[in-house]
C-alpha positions, -999 to +999 in steps of 0.1 A: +313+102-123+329+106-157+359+117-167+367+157-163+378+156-201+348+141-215+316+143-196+306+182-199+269+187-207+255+219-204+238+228-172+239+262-156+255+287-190+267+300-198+244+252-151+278+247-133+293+284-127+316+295-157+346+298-134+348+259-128+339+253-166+371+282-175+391+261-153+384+234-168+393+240-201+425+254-191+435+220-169+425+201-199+453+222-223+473+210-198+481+241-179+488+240-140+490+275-125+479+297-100+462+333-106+436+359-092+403+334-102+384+365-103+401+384-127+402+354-154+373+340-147+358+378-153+378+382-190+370+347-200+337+345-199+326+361-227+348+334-246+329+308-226+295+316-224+282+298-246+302+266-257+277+249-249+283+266-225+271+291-218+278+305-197+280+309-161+296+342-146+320+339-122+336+357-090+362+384-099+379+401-078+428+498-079+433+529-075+411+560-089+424+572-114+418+591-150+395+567-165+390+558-206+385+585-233+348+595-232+330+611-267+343+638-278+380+638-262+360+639-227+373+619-198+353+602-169+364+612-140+353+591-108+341+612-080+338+600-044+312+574-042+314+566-079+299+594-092+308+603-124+319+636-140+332+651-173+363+666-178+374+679-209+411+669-219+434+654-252+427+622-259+453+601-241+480+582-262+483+542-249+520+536-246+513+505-272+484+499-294+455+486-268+472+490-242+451+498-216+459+493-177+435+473-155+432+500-130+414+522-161+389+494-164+382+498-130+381+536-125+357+538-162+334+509-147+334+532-111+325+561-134+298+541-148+279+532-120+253+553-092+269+565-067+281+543-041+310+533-023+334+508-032+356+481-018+372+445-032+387+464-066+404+446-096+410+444-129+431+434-154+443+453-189+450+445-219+486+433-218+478+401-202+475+378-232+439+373-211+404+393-218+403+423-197+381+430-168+374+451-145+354+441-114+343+460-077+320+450-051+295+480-052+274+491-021+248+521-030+231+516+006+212+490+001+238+463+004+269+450-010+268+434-048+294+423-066+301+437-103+319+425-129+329+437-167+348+413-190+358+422-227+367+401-258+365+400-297+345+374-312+349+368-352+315+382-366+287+362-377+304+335-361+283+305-338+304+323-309+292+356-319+255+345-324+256+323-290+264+346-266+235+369-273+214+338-277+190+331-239+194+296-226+172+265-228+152+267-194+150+231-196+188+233-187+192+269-171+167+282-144+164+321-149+133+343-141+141+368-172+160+367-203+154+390-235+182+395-270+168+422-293+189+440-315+200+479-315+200+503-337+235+500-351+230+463-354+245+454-319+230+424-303+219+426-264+206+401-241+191+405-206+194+377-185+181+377-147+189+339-136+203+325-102+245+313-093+228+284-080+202+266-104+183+241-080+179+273-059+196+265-025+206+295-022+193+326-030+224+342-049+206+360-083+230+364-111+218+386-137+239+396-169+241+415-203+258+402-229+265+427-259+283+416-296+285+445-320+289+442-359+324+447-354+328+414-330+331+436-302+316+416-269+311+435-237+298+410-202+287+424-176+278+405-144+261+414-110+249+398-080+229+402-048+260+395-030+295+407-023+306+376-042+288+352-065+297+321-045+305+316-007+291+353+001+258+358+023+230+373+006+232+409+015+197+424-003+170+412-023+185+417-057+210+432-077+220+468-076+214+474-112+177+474-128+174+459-164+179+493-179+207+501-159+222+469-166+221+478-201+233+510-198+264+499-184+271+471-211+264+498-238+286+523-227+312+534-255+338+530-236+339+495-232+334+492-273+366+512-273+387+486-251+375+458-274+383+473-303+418+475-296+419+440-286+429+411-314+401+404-339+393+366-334+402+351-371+410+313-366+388+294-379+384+254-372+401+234-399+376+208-422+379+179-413+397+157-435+380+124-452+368+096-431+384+115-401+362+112-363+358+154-363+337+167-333+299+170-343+286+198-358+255+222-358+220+201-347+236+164-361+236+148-327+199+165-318+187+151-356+205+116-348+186+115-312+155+120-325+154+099-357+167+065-330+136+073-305+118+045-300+079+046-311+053+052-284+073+085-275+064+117-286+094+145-285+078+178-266+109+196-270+151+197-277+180+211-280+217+210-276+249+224-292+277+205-309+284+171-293+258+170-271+222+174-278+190+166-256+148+154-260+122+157-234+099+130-249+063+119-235+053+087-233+019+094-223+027+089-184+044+121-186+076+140-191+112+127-194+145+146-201+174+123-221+205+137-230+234+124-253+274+134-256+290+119-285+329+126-286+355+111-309+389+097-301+383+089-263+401+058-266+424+072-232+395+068-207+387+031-216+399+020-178+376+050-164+343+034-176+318+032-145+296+011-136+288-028-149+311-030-179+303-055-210+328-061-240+306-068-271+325-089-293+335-062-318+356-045-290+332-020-279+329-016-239+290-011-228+286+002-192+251+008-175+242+025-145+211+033-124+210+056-098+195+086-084+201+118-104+228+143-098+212+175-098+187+178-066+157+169-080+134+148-057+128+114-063+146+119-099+170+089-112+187+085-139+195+059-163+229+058-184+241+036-212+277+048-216+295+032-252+335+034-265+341+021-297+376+007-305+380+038-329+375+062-297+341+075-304+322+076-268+280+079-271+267+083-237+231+090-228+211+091-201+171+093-194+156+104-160+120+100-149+110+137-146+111+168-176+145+179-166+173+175-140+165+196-114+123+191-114+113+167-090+101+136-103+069+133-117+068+094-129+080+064-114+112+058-141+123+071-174+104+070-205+130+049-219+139+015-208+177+005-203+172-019-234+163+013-254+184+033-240+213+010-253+202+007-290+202+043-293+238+046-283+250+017-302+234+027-331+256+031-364+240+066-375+263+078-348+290+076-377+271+098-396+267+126-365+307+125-365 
């Protein structure tokens, strides 16, 4: 297996749940703590979604109480069962700018839903220094489902803004559904109905709705056919909420109001400077891919984000996923290369591996030409004998050959990706 730090293609979305991917990124700042997973994992995924991520939702998680400031100066009361109510009042003064408690995320998000009862409560406000979230594990009758609300501010216009309303690659996420259309006042919406587990051995649905407003504004919402998205049985047949009710929820003013008050996200990524190894940008790897594939292979499709890109080529003998990560200064994990190891005589280590594929499909192996260049720079791809991961395998080996497979990631155009 690679390294934790470098080898992170996009699988589930935001493949791998967005709670291990969160975690991630936090143990590779170099932060070592211990916290309610829920509750973080339910803020930060509207900040992870997509980098390349995309986003997987993850487990979160309160008293009733007064919950935020409807329209008009009219509060949502929760009821028993979750059923909401008006009540007309003064709008209520936060004792700092934004600062709104978790236990009114939870009580609005109550307010919010059919009525039901209500169990497995948390949230967290706006004081954290985290994204605030609310989450409940919801029971209308039919079964117990977890739901979860997380909140953010993207920068507008940004790739962050325009990727978390964008529906994944099914080539790298399974999902049934997924639909982004834009609302009248400009927001952005997507529908998502996919599964926590994408090869299916469990049958955990996930479905989602991501929201980004003009304003930057980014409302998740998260529900699942279980009291938890991992580790939980399957307790009905789907999630609580239909599409439309889904959306309803991620709509809702309220939550708009909560973001609002949050930060706007302003930092931008400094240019690199001249001759300098800066992480890839926009479609350069996918370009670099598919200018290097060898002829006798037609590309059916691709994609990818960043530093990592992928092809499903045909060869005439039929499908065949291949997927590249090209990462700069990497120089620290030259003793963690796996596999047969070759020094080329300009310094650059070559390792090679063939083995059976990592992601369930039958019969599917896969083929990897892993590179680091004196200077750091890492080009790793690998090519498996079926049209994605998790299919089962549908020829006897890759539509590349090791050989090819190897010229492609020693190839000098890889400077020019940087």
């Amino acid at each position: 297996m690679f390294t934790e730090r470098w080898f992170a293609m996009p699988d589930d979305q935001h493949s791998d749940p967005f709670e291990e991917r969160f975690a991630a990124v936090l143990r590779d700042t170099g932060g070592a703590f211990d916290t309610d997973r829920g509750a973080l994992a339910a803020g930060g995924q509207v900040r992870g979604r997509r980098i390349r991520l995309r986003r997987r939702a993850a487990v979160l998680g309160g008293a009733a109480g007064i919950a935020l400031v409807g329209v008009g100066g009219t509060l949502l009361v929760p009821e028993g069962g979750g059923k909401a109510s008006t009540a007309t009042a003064s709008t209520p003064t936060p004792t700092a700018p934004g600062a709104y408690t978790g236990q009114q995320l939870v009580s609005t998000l109550k307010a919010l839903l059919p009525e039901g009862t209500f169990s497995g409560e948390s949230g967290r406000g706006t004081g954290s220094g985290l994204p605030p979230s609310a989450h409940v594990v919801y029971d209308d009758g039919k079964g117990a489902a977890a739901i979860s609300v997380g909140l953010n501010r993207v920068e507008p216009g940004s790739e962050a803004a325009r990727g978390a309303t964008r529906c994944p690659d099914k080539v790298l996420t399974a999902h049934d559904s997924c639909t982004t259309s834009t609302l009248p006042d400009g927001s952005r919406l997507m529908l998502l109905q996919g599964y926590e587990y994408p090869d299916r051995r469990k049958d955990t649905k996930w479905w989602s709705a991501e929201l980004v407003t003009p304003q930057g504004q980014q409302v998740s919402v998260s529900e699942w056919n279980s009291a938890a998205e991992k580790d939980a049985p399957v307790s009905r047949p789907e999630p609580p909420l239909s599409v439309d009710e889904l959306k309803k929820l991620a709509t809702a003013p309220a939550w708009r109001r909560v973001a609002a008050a949050l930060p706007e996200e302003t930092r931008q990524p400094a240019p690199p400077e001249p001759g300098s190894t800066a992480i890839p940008v926009g479609d350069a790897v996918r370009t670099t891919l598919s200018s290097l594939l060898p002829k006798g292979v037609r590309e059916v499709s691709g994609g990818g984000d960043g530093e990592y890109a992928y092809v499903v080529v045909d060869d005439g003998k039929g499908r065949s996923f291949v997927q590249i990560n090209v990462q700069p200064d990497m120089s620290d994990v030259a003793g963690q290369l796996h596999g047969d190891v070759e020094t080329l005589p300009d310094g650059t280590l070559v390792a090679t591996r063939q083995g059976p594929g990592e992601k369930g499909g039958a019969g599917v192996v896969m083929w990897t030409v892993d590179t680091l260049r004196t200077d750091g720079m890492r080009v790793v791809i690998s090519a498996f004998n079926a049209g994605s991961q998790r299919e089962d395998a549908t020829r006897d080996a890759p539509a590349l050959t090791m050989k090819q497979l190897r010229a492609i990631a020693l190839s000098p155009k890889w400077r020019k990706a940087l």
